[in-house]
C-alpha positions as CSV (number, residue, x, y, z in Angstrom):
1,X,5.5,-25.7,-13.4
2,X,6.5,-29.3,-13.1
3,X,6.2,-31.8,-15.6
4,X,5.7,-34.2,-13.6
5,X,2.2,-33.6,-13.0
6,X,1.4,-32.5,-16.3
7,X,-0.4,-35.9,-17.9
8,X,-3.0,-36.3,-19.4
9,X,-6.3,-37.2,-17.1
10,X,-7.0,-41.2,-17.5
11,X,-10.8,-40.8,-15.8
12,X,-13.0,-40.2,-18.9
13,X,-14.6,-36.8,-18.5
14,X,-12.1,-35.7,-16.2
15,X,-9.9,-32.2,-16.6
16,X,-6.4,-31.2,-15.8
17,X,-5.8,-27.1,-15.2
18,X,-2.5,-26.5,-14.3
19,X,-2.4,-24.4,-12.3
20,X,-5.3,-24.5,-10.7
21,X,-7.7,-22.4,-11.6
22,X,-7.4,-20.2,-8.5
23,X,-4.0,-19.2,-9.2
24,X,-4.5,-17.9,-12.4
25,X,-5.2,-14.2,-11.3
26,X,-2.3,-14.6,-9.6
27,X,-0.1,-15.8,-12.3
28,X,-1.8,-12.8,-14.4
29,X,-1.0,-10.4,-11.6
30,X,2.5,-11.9,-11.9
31,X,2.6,-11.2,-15.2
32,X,2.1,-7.8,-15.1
33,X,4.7,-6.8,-13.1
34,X,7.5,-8.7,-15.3
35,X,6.5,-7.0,-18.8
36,X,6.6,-3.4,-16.7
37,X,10.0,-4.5,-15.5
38,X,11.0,-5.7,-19.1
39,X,13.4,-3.6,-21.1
40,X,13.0,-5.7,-24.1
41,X,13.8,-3.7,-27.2
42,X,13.2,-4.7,-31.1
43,X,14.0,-2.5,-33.3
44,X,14.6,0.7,-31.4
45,X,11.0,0.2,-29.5
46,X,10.3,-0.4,-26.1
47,X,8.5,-4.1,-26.1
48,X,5.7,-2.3,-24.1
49,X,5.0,-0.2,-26.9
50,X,4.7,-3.3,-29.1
51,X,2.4,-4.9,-26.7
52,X,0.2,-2.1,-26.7
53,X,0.3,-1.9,-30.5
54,X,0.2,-5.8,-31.3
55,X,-3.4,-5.6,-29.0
56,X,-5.2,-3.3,-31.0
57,X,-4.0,-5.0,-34.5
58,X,-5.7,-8.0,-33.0
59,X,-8.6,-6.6,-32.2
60,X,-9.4,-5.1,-35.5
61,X,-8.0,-8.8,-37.2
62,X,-10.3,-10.5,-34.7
63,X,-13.5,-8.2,-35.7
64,X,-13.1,-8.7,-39.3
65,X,-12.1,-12.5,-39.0
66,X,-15.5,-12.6,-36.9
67,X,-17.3,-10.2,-39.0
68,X,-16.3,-12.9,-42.2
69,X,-18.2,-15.8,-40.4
70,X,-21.1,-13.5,-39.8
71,X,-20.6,-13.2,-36.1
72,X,-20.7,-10.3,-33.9
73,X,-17.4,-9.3,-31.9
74,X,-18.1,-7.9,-28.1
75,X,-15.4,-7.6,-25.9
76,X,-14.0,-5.5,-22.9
77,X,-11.1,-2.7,-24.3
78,X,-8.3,-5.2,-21.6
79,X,-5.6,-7.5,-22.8
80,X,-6.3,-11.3,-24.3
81,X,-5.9,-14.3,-22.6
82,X,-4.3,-16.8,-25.2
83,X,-4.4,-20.2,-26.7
84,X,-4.0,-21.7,-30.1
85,X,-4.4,-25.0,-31.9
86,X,-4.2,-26.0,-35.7
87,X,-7.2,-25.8,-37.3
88,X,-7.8,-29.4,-37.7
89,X,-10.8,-31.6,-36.4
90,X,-9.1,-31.5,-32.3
91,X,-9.8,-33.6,-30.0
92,X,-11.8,-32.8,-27.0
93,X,-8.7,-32.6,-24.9
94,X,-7.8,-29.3,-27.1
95,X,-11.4,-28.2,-27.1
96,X,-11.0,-28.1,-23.1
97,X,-8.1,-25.3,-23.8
98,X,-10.8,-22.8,-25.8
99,X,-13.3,-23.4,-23.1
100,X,-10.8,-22.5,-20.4
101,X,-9.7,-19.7,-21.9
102,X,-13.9,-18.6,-22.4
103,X,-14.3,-19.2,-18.9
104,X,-11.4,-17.5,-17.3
105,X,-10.7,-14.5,-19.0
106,X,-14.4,-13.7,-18.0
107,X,-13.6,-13.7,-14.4
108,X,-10.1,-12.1,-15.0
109,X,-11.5,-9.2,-17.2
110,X,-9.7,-9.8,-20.4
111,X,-10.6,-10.8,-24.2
112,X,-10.8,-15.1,-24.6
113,X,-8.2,-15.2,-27.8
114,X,-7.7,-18.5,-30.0
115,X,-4.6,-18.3,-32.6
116,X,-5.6,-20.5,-35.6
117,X,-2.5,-22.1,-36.6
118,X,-3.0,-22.3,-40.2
119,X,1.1,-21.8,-41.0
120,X,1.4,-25.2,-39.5
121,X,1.7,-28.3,-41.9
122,X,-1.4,-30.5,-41.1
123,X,-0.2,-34.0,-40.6
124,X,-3.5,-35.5,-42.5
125,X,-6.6,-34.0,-44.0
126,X,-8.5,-36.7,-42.5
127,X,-9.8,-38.1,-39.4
128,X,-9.8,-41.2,-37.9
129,X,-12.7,-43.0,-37.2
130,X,-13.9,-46.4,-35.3
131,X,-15.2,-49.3,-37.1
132,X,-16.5,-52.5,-36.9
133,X,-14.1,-55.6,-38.2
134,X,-14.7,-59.1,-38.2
135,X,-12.5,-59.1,-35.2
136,X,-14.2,-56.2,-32.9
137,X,-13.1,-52.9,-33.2
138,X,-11.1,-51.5,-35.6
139,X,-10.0,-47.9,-37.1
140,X,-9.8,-46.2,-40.4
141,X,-9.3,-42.7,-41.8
142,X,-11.7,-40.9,-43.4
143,X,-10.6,-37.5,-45.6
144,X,-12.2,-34.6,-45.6
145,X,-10.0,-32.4,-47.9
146,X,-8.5,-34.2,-51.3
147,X,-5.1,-33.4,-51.3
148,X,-1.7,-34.4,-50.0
149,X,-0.7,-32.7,-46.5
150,X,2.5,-31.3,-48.1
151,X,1.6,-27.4,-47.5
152,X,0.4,-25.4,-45.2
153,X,-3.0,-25.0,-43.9
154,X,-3.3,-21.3,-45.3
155,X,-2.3,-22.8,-48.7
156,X,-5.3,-24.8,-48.7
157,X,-7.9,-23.2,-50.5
158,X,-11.6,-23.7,-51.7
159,X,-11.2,-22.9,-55.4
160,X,-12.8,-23.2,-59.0
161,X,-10.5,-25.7,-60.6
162,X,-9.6,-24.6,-64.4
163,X,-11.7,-26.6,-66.8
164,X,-9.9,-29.7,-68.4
165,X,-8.0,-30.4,-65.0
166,X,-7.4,-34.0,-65.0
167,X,-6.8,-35.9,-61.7
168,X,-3.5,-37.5,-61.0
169,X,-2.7,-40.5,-58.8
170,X,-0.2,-39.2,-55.7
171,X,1.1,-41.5,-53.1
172,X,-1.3,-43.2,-51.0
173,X,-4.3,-42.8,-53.3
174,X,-4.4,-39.2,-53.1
175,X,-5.4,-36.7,-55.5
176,X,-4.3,-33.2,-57.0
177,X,-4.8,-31.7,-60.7
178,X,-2.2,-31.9,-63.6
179,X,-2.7,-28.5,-64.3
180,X,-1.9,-27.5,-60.8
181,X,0.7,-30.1,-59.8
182,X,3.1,-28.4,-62.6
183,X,3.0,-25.2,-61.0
184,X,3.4,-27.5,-57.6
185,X,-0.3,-26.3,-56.1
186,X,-1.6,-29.3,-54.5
187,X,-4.2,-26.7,-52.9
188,X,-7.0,-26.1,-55.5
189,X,-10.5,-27.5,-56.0
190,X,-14.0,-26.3,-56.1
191,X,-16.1,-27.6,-53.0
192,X,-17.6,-30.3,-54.9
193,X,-14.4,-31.9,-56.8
194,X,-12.9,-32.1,-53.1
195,X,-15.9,-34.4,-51.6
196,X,-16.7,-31.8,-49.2
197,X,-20.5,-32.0,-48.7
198,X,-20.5,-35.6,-48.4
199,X,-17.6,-36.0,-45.7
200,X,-20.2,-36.8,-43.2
201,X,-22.1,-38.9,-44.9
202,X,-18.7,-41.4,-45.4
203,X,-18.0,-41.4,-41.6
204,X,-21.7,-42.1,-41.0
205,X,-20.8,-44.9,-43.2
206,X,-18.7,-46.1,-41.0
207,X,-19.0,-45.6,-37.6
208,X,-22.8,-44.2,-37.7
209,X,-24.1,-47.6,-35.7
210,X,-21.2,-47.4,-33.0
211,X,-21.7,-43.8,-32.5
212,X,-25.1,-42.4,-33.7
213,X,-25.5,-39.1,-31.4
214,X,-22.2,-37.7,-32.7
215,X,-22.3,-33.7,-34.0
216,X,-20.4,-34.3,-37.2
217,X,-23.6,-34.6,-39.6
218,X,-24.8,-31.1,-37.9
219,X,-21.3,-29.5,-37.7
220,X,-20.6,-30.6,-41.3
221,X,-23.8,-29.1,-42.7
222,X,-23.0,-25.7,-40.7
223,X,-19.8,-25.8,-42.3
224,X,-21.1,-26.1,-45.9
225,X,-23.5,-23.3,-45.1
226,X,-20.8,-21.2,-43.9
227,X,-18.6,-22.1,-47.4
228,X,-22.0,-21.2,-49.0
229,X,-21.6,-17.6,-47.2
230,X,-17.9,-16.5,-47.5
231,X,-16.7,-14.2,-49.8
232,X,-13.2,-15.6,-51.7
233,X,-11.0,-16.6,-51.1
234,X,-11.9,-18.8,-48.9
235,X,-9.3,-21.4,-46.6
236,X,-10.0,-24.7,-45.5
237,X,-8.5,-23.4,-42.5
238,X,-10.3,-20.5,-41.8
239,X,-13.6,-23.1,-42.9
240,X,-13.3,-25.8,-40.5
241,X,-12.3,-22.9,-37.6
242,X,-15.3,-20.8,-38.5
243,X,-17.9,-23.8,-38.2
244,X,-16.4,-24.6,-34.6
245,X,-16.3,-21.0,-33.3
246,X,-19.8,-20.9,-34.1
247,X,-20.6,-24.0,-32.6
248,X,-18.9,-22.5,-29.4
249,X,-21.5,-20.4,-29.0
250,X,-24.3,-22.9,-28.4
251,X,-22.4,-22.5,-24.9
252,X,-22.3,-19.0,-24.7
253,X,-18.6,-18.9,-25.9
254,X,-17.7,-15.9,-27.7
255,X,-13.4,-16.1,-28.2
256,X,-11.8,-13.9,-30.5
257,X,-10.2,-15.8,-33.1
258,X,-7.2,-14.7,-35.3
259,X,-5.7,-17.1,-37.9
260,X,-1.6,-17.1,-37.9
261,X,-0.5,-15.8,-41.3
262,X,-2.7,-12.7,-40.5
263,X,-0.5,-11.6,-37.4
264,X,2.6,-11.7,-39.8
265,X,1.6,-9.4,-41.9
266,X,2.1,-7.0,-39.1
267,X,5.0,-4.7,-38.3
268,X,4.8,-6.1,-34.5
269,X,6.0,-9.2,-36.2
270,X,8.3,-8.1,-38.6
271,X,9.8,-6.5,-36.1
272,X,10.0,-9.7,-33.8
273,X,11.5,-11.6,-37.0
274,X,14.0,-8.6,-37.7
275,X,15.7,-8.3,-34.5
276,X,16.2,-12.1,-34.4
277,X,17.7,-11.9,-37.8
278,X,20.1,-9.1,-36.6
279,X,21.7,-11.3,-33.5
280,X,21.2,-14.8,-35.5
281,X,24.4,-15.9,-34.8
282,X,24.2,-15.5,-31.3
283,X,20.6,-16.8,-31.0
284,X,22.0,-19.8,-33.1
285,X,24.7,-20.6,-30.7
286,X,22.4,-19.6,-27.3
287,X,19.6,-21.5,-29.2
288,X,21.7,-24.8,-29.3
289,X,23.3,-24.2,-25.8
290,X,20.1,-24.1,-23.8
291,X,18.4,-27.0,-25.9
292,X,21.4,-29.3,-25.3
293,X,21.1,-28.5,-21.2
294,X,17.7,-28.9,-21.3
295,X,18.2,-32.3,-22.9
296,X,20.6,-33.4,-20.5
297,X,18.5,-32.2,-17.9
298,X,15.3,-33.9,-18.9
299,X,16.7,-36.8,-20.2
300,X,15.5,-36.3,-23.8
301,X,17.1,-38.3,-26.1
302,X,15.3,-37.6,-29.2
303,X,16.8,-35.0,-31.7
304,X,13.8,-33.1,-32.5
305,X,12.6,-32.6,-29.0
306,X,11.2,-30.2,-27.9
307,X,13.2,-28.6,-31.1
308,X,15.9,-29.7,-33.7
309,X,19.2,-27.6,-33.2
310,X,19.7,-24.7,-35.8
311,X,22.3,-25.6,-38.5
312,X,25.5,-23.6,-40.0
313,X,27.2,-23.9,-42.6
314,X,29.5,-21.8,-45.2
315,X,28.7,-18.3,-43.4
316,X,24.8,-19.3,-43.3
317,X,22.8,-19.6,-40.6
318,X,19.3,-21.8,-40.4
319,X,16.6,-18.9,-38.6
320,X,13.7,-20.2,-36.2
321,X,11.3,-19.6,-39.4
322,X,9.7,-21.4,-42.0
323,X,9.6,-19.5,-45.8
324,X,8.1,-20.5,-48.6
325,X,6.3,-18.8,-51.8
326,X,2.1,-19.5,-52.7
327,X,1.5,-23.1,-53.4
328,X,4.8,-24.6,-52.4
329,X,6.0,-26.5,-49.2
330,X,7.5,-24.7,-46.4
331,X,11.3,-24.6,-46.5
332,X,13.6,-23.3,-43.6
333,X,15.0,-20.0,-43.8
334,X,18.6,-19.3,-44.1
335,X,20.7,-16.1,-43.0
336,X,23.6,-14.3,-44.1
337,X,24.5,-11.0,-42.4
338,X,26.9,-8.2,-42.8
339,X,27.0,-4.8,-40.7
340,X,24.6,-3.2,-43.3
341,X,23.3,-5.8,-45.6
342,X,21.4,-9.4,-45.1
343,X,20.8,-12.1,-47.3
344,X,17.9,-14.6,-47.1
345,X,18.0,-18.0,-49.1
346,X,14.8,-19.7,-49.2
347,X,15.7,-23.4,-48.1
348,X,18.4,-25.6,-49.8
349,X,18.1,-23.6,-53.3
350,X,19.5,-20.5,-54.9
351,X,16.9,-18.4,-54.3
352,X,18.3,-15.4,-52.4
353,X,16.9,-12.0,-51.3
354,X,19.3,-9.1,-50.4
355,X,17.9,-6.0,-48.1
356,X,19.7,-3.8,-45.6
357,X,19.9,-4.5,-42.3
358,X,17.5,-4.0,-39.8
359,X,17.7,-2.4,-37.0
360,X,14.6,0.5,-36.5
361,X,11.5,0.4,-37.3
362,X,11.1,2.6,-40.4
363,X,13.1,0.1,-41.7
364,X,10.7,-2.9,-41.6
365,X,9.0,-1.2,-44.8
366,X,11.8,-2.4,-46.9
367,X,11.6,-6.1,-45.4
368,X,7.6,-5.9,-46.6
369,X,8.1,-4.8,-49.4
370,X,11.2,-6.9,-51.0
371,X,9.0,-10.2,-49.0
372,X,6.0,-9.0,-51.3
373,X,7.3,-8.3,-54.2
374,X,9.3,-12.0,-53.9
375,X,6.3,-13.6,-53.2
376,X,8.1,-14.7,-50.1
377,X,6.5,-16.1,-46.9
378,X,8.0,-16.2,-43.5
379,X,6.2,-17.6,-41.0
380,X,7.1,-18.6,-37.1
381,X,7.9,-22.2,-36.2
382,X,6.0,-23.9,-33.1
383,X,8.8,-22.2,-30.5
384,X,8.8,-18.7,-32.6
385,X,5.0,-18.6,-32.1
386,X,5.0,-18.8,-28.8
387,X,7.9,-16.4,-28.1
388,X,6.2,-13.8,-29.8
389,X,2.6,-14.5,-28.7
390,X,3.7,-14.8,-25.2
391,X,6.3,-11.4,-25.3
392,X,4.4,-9.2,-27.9
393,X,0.6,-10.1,-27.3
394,X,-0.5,-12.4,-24.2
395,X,-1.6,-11.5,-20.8
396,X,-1.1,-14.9,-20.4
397,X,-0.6,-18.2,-22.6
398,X,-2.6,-21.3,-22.2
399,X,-1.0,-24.2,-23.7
400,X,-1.9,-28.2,-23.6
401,X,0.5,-30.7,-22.2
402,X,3.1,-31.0,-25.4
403,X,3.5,-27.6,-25.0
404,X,3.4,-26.9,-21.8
405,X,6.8,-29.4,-21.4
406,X,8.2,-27.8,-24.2
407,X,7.8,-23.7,-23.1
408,X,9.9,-24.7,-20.5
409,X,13.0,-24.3,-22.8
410,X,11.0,-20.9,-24.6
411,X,11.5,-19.9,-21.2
412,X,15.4,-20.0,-20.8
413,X,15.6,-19.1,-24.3
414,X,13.6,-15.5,-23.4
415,X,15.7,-15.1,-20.5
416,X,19.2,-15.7,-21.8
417,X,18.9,-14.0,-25.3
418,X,16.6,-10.7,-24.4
419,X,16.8,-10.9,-20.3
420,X,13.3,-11.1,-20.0
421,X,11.7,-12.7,-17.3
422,X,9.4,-15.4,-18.5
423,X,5.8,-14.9,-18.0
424,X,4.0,-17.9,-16.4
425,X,1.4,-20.0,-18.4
426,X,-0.9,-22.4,-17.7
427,X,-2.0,-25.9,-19.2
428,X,-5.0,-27.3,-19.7
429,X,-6.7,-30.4,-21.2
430,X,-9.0,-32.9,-20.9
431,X,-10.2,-36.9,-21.4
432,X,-13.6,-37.6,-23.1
433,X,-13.9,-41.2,-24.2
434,X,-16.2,-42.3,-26.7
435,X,-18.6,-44.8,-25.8
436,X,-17.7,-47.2,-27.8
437,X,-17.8,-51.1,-26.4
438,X,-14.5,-53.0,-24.7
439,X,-14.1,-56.3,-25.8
440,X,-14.3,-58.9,-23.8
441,X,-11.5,-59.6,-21.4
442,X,-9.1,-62.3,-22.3
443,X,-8.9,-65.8,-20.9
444,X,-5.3,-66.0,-20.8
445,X,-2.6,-63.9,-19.6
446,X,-0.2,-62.6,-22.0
447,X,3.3,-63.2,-19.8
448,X,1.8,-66.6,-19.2
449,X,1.5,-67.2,-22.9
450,X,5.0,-65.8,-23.7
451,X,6.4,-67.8,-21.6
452,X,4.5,-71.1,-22.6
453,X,5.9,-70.8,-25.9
454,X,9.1,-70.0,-24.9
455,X,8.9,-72.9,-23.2
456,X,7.4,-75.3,-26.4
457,X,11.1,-74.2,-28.1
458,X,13.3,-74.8,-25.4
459,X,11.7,-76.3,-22.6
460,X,9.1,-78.7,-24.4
461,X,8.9,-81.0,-21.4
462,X,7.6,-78.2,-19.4
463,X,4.1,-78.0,-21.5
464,X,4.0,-81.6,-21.8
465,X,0.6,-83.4,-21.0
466,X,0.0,-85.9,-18.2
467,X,-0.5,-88.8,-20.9
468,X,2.2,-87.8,-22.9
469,X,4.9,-87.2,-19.6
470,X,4.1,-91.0,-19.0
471,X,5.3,-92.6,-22.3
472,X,8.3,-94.4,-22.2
473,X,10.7,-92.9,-25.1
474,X,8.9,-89.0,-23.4
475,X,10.5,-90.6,-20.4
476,X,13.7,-92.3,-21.8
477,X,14.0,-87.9,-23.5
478,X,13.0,-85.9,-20.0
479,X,15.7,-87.9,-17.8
480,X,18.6,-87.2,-20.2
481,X,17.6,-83.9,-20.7
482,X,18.1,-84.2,-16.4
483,X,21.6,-85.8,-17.0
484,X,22.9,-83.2,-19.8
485,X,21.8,-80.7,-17.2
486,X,23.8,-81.9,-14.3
487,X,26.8,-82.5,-16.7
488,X,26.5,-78.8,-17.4
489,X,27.4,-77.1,-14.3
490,X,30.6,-79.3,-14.3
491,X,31.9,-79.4,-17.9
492,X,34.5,-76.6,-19.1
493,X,33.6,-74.5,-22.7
494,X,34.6,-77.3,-24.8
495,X,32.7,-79.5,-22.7
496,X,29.3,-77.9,-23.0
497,X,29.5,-77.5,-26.6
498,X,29.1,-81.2,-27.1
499,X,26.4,-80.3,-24.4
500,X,24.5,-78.0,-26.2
501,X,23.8,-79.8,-29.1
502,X,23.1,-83.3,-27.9
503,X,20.2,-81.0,-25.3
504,X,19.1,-79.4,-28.8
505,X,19.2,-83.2,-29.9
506,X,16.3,-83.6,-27.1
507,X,14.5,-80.2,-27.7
508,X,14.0,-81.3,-31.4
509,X,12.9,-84.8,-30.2
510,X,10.3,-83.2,-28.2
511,X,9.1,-80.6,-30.0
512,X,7.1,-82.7,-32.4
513,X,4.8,-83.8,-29.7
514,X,4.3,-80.2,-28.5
515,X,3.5,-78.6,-31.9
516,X,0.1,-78.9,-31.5
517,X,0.1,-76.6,-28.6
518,X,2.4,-74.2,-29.6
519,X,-0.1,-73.4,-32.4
520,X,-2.9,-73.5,-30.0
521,X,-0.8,-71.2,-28.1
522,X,-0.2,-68.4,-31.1
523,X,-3.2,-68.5,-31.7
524,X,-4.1,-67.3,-27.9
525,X,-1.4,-64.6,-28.0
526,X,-3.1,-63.3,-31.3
527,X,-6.2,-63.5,-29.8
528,X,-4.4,-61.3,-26.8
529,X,-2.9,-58.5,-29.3
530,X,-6.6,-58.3,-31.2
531,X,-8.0,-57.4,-27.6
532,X,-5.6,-55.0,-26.9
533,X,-5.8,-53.5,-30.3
534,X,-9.6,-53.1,-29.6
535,X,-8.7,-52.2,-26.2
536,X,-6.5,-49.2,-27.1
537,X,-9.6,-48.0,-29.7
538,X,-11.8,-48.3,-27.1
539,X,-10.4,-46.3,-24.7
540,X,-8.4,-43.8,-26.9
541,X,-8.5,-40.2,-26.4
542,X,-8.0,-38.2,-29.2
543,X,-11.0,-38.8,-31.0
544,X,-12.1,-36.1,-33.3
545,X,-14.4,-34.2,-31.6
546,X,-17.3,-34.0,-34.4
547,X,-17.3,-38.3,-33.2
548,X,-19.0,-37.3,-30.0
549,X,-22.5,-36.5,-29.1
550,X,-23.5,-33.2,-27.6
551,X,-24.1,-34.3,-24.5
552,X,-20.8,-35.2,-23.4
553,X,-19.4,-32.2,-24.9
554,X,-21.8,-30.1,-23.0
555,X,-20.8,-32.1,-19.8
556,X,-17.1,-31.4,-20.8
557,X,-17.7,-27.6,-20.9
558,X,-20.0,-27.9,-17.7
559,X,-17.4,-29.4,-16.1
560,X,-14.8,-27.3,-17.2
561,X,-17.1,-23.8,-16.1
562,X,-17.7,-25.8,-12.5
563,X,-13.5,-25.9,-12.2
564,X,-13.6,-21.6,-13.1
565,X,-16.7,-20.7,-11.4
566,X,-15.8,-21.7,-7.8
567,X,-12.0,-21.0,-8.1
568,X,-11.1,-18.6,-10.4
569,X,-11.2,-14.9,-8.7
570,X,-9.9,-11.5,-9.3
């Protein structure tokens, strides 16, 4: 797959299915034939026989997740077709993925699975919304959960808080309780301490008249009737992923969802985690290898692209997993391994866990049960989940763009540490635009501006008026600014010292008669950055998708079922 062409569409509406459509059962076909040919092996089993396992786990997880939202789970006994997204409020673009997926694995025969990334950190519990300013448009962010994004989406729970709590003041106006923030839960509160119900109602407050058709008032009150519903404990994650799978089914969208921290409770995944933990060291040095080539290759210059290297240090090595205890904020875990016995250090602190090695699978019991009884969590990084959705569970994987780019180094990573030959994936995603209203275009151009007041400082007799040119001391000024600037291209360095200053002499003599437009001028190139503020509001992308209005969702999926139904084939 080349990156080149994977960018996101700039035509509103439009889609981008790489590859196309009609190559998918091709791809899948593909597919086939490498995990037959694979000899993969963790912990003494044949990676087949993990695939075959890790499918029927997620079916049963899938049933019950569905069977928790009150939904009824019908699909064919075949393999899943797979995508996954945080649970947060998406935009359309990673909407277009789970529609894909619908579409396609009911052509190819296969079950339409979403993997609800709830061991990912959100980056707010809020949207962002478009407002009206005294300006034009503007943009401000609207919470929907009260609580610093510092955990976790699975640590986010819907809870009773214990009576007396007081609220505290956290950075940026944000709010946990006392009696939690000493045991370091920023996680609990009851539905109605955390604003909840009334989440709409503040984003109706402002942006209801620029966008009155949008689904949030309905989605939000199907998503307090489903809190209303669930048994405890109940996740914000598995809340706001519960109201969007049903809404999927207003289009006949029925995907099998499974949230993250489910799947690694299974041995399939202990397993994964175990025999990366038995070859760390190597991994850790192939790891950095291939990330460094495909830097150099790409031309990536950032440090944490598509990953951060993995550190050593003092006999420890940093694993491809995050680990942290109820309540607390992910911390990376660290290795230490000898021929029968491994140590894991939670983070940058003391806390350490010794088990014996392993290296079969009855011995994954003891790595449950000392994670348990620690209270421990080890969850897989962006590039961990893919590896083991794509090896242990996916027919095939169906990422948006970022990660599409980025499975590109998964894929040298699967071949040179295991010999596996990556399976393809695709990429989807897709442009809706709000309708919000462009401001009007600008009577100036911005290089022209630029330059005009670069020209007020230094060239002041360039953006001199007519009237003003003909004065005589304007006159006396611009002719030996002329002289100065012959002298120039003859003097030597000591020369055109004495230069420079007796031209700034002139500049400074000028400038009074051009200050007039240089702040007419400002004020023109603010008026520019305003418009292209609004501008860039306007016509942004990622707009939650509870902003838009059915309509255009439903010509989103239309569109999207068009691109399947005439090219997608078996």
């Amino acid at each position: 797959m080349k990156a080149a062409r994977l960018h996101a569409p700039q035509q509103d509406a439009a889609v981008l299915i790489e590859p196309s459509p009609a190559d998918w059962p091709r791809c899948l076909r593909t597919n086939a034939q490498r995990f037959q040919k694979s000899g993969g092996v963790f912990c003494g089993v044949a990676l087949a026989d993990w695939r075959r396992e890790m499918q029927g786990l997620v079916r049963c997880l899938a049933t019950q997740q569905l069977a928790r939202w009150g939904l009824q789970a019908d699909w064919p006994d075949t393999g899943f077709l797979v995508t996954g997204h945080q649970p947060e409020l998406f935009h359309p673009g990673v909407w277009a993925k789970h529609f894909a997926v619908g579409e396609a694995a009911a052509s190819m025969g296969l079950v339409p699975l979403n993997l609800i990334g709830d061991q990912d950190q959100p980056k707010r519990l809020a949207i962002r919304v478009p407002t009206r300013t005294s300006q034009g448009l503007g943009a401000c962010w609207v919470p929907f959960y009260d609580a610093s994004p510092l955990l976790a989406w699975e640590e986010y729970e819907l809870a009773t808080p214990e009576n007396g709590a007081k609220p505290t003041v956290l950075p940026e106006g944000e709010h946990i309780l006392e009696s939690q923030a000493a045991k370091g839960l920023t996680n609990v509160g009851s539905v109605d301490v955390l604003g909840l119900p009334d989440f709409a109602q503040r984003v109706t407050a402002e942006c209801g008249e620029l966008l009155p058709e949008m689904i949030l008032p309905r989605f939000w009150t199907l998503a307090m009737q489903l809190a209303s519903r669930l048994h405890p404990p109940l996740g914000l994650a598995e809340l706001l992923a519960g109201a969007r799978r049903t809404w999927e089914q207003r289009w006949d969208y029925y995907n099998a969802e499974v949230r993250v921290s489910a799947l690694c409770d299974t041995e399939p995944f202990l397993a994964f985690v175990a025999t990366i933990l038995g070859q760390l060291p190597d991994f850790v040095q192939h790891h950095n290898a291939e990330l460094h080539a495909y830097r150099r290759e790409n031309r990536v210059r950032s440090r944490s692209h598509p990953v951060p290297p993995l550190q050593m240090a003092d006999g420890w090595y940093e694993a491809p997993f995050w680990v942290w205890t109820r309540g607390q904020p992910r911390q990376r875990l660290w290795w230490c391994g000898e021929s029968h016995r491994w140590q894991l250090r939670l983070g940058e602190v003391d806390t350490c866990m010794t088990i014996p090695a392993m290296r079969r699978r009855e011995d994954l019991l003891d790595l449950r049960q000392s994670l348990a009884s620690a209270g421990w969590k080890i969850r897989p990084r962006a590039l961990t989940l893919t590896l083991f959705a794509r090896l242990f569970l996916a027919e095939m994987f169906v990422h948006g763009i970022g990660g599409g780019i980025y499975d590109r180094f998964t894929d040298r990573l699967m071949s040179r540490i295991w010999g596996i030959e990556p399976p393809q994936y695709a990429v989807v995603t897709a442009t809706l635009r709000l309708p919000l209203p462009l401001p009007s275009p600008p009577s100036c151009n911005r290089v022209e501006v630029l330059h005009r007041l670069r020209d007020c400082r230094f060239n002041p007799d360039r953006v001199l008026s007519t009237e003003l040119l003909a004065l005589p001391e304007v006159q006396a000024l611009v002719q030996r600014k002329r002289e100065l600037l012959w002298h120039w291209s003859q003097a030597n360095r000591q020369q055109r010292a004495i230069l420079h200053r007796e031209l700034a002499e002139v500049r400074e003599a000028l400038w009074p008669l051009v200050r007039n437009t240089e702040t007419a001028l400002r004020q023109a190139l603010a008026e520019l950055e305003s418009h292209q503020a609004q501008r860039a509001v306007a016509l942004d992308r990622e707009w939650a998708f509870v902003l838009h209005a059915d309509t255009a969702l439903t010509r989103l999926v239309e569109r999207i079922r068009r691109e399947f139904a005439t090219r997608c084939r078996v």
